[in-house]
N, C-alpha and C positions, 0 to 999 in steps of 0.2 A: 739372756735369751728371754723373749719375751712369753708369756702366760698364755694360754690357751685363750683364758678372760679377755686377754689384752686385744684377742683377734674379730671378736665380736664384735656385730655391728651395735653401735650403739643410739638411742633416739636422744636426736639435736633438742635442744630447748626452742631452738627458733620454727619446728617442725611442729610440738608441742602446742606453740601458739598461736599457730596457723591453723592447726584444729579445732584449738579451742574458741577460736574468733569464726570460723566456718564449719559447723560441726558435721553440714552436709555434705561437704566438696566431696569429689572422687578422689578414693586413694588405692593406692599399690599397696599389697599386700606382701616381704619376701621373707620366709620361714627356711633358718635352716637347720638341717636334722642329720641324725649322723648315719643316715640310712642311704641319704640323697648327696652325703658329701664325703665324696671317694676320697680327700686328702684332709681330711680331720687327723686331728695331732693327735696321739696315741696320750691317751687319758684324758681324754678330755670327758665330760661330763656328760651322762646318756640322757637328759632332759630335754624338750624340744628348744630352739634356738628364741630370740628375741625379734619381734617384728621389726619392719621398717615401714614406715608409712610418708607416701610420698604427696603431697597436693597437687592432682593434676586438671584442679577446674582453671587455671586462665590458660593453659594449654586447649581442653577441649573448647575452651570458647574461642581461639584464635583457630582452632583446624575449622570450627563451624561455621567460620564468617569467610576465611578460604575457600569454604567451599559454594559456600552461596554464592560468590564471584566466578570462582571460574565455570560453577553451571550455572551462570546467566540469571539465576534468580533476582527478580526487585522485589525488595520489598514496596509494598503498594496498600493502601487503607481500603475506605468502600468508595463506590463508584461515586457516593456524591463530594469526594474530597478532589481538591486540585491534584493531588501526589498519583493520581488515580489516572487520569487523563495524561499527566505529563509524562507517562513512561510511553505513552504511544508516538510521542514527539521525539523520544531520545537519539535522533541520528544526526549526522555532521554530511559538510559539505561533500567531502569524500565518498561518503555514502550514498547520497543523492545522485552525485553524476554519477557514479557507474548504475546506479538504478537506472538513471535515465537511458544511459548507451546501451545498456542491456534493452530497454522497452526498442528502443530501435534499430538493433542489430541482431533480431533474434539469427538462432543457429540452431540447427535440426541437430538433436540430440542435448539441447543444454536447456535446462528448464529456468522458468523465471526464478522461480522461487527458490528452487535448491542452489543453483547457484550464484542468487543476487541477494535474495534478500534474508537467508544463514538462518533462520529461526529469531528473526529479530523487525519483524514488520512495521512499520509506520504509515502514520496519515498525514506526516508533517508534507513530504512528497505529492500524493494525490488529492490532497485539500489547495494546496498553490496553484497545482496542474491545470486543477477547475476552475478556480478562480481567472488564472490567466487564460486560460481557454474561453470563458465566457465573454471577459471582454473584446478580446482577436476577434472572435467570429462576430461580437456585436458590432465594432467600430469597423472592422475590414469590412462588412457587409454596407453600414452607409457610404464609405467612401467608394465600393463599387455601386452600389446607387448614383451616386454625385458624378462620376468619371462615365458613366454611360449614359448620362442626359447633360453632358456640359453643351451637346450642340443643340439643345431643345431651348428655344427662346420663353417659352412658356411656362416652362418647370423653374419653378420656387424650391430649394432647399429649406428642408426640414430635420433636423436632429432627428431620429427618432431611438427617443429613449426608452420603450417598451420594449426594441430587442434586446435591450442586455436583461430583462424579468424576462422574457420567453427562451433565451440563452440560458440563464441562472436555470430553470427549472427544469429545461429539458435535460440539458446536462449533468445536473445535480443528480435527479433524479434515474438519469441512466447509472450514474455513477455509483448509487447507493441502491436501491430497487433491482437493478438485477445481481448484483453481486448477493445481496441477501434470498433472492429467489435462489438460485444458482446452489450456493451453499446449505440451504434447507433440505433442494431436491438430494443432492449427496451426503447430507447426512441421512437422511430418511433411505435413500439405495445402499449408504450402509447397515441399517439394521434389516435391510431386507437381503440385499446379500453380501456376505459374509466376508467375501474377497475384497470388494470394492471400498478402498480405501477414502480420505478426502483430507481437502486443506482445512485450516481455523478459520474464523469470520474475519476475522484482519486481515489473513493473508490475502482471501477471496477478493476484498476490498481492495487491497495495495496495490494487485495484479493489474484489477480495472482501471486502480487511479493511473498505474504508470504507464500502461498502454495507450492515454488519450493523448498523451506529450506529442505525437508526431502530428497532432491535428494545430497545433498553434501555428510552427512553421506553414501550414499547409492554408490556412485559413488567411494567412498574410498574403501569400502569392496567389488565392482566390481574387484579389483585387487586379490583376491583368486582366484586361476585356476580354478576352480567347477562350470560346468555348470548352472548345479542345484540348486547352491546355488545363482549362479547370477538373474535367473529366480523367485527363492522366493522371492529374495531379493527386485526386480524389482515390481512382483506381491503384496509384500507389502508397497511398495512405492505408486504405481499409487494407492492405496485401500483408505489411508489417506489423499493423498494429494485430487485426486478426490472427497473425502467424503465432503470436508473442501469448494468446490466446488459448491458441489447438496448442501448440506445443506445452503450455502447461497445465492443461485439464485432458488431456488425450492420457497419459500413465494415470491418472484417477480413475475413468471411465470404461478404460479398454478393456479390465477384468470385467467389465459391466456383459452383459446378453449385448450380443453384437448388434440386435438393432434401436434397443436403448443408448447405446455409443454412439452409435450414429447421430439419432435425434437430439443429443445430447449436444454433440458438437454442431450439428447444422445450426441447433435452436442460438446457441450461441453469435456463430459467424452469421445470421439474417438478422437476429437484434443491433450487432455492431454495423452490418451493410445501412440499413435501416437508420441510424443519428446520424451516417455521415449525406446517405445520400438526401435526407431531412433535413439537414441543416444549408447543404447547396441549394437546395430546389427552395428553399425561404430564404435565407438571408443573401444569395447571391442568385437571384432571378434576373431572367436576361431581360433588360430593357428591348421595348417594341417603340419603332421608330413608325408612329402613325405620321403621314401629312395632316396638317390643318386642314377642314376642311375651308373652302374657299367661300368667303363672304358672298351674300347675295346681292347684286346690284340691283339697282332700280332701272326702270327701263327708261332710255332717255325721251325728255322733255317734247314733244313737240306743241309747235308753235301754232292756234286756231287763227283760223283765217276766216273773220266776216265779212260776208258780201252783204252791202249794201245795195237792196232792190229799189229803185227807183218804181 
């Protein structure tokens, strides 16, 4: 039968060396005593028991990098490093479209953000958006130029290459300038009241960039001569994209004093009315069919007749 001794935990040599080579690591401390152990052999020795120590640092270092993963954490340097920027790009195609189908289908009751873009924002999305929006609105606009004076004998086509700089800036600039005003005002109504909650500046941004995607399609089929049909076209653009808008800053603002809420969202929906109907009325202006006017003749010639007086 074996010894009391024999039932003791005893310290490994390889446990030993592991200490002795990381004398910091965490360890487990397990003490047994014969107060704490109900089924201690009768005689056994009333001394406290022998530790066990166990090395549990590459355990905590593996729970600690689990956990950064699955709360989303990156790690990331300072803002003047590449590593710094490239986490605002980290989305896949996947990603994108349903961003985009979301910017175009909103649905009363489902917010952009919460459920598009997860706590995981990009400008890889809303940096393309613009880009490709600038050039649509610039090239569709000459080619509606060119298509509404094909029957003008008079008019010279001209490239003009100044609307894609006047595209680039207005656009840009709506893109980045009011999403940063916007964001300022609700942090600032959150320190003033208490309730009124608000998104991040990426997200503020992302919102803006993905909500101008319905204007590319829209700026293509601006090239159809039809007044009419520019103006519906128009009118259902600013409906979507606007919606996609209220529907995710209205749960922000709504704790807000009701008439702050209000100007809040109108300020918003008359800035976005405002690029789209600015960009119609400049880059797709209705050509005016003036006539020539009519050359001035000369009056005709008549023929002197001298009489010769005798």
């Amino acid at each position: 039968m074996a010894s009391p001794n024999d039932l003791q935990f005893q310290e490994f040599e390889e446990a030993a060396e592991l200490l002795s080579a990381d004398p910091g690591a965490s360890t487990l401390s397990m003490s047994s005593s014969n107060a704490n152990n109900n089924t201690a052999a009768p005689g056994g020795g009333g001394g406290g028991g022998e530790e066990v120590k166990l090395d549990l640092s590459e355990d905590e270092e593996g729970q600690e990098e689990s956990s950064e993963l699955l709360g989303g954490q990156k790690p990331t340097g300072g803002f003047w490093t590449f590593e710094y920027y490239q986490s605002f790009f980290n989305v896949d195609t996947v990603q994108v479209l349903d961003r985009v189908k979301g910017s175009m289908m909103p649905l009363p009751g489902k917010n952009f953000i919460k459920h598009h873009l997860r706590s995981n924002p990009d400008l890889y999305g809303p940096f393309w958006i613009c880009v490709t929006l600038v050039f649509s609105v610039a090239i569709s606009g000459n080619l509606s130029t060119f298509l509404s004076q094909m029957g003008n004998s008079e008019y010279h086509y001209r490239p003009q290459f100044h609307r894609v700089t006047i595209a680039a800036v207005v656009i840009f600039l709506y893109a980045w300038l009011v999403p940063v005003g916007l964001w300022g005002f609700l942090t600032w109504r959150q320190g003033a009241e208490r309730q009124v909650g608000g998104y991040s500046f990426l997200e503020t941004v992302c919102v803006y960039g993905y909500s101008l995607f319905i204007y590319i399609p829209t700026s293509v089929l601006w090239i159809i001569p039809f007044e009419w049909l520019r103006w519906t076209l128009i009118l259902i653009a600013m409906v979507i994209s606007g919606s996609v808008l209220v529907l995710t800053f209205w749960p922000v603002v709504r704790d807000d004093t009701k008439v702050m809420a209000v100007a809040t969202v109108a300020t918003i929906v008359v800035l976005h009315t405002l690029l789209a109907v600015g960009c119609k009325m400049y880059f797709f202006q209705t050509a005016l069919h003036i006539p020539p006017a009519p050359h001035p003749t000369l009056p005709p010639a008549h023929a002197t007749l001298y009489t010769i007086s005798q």
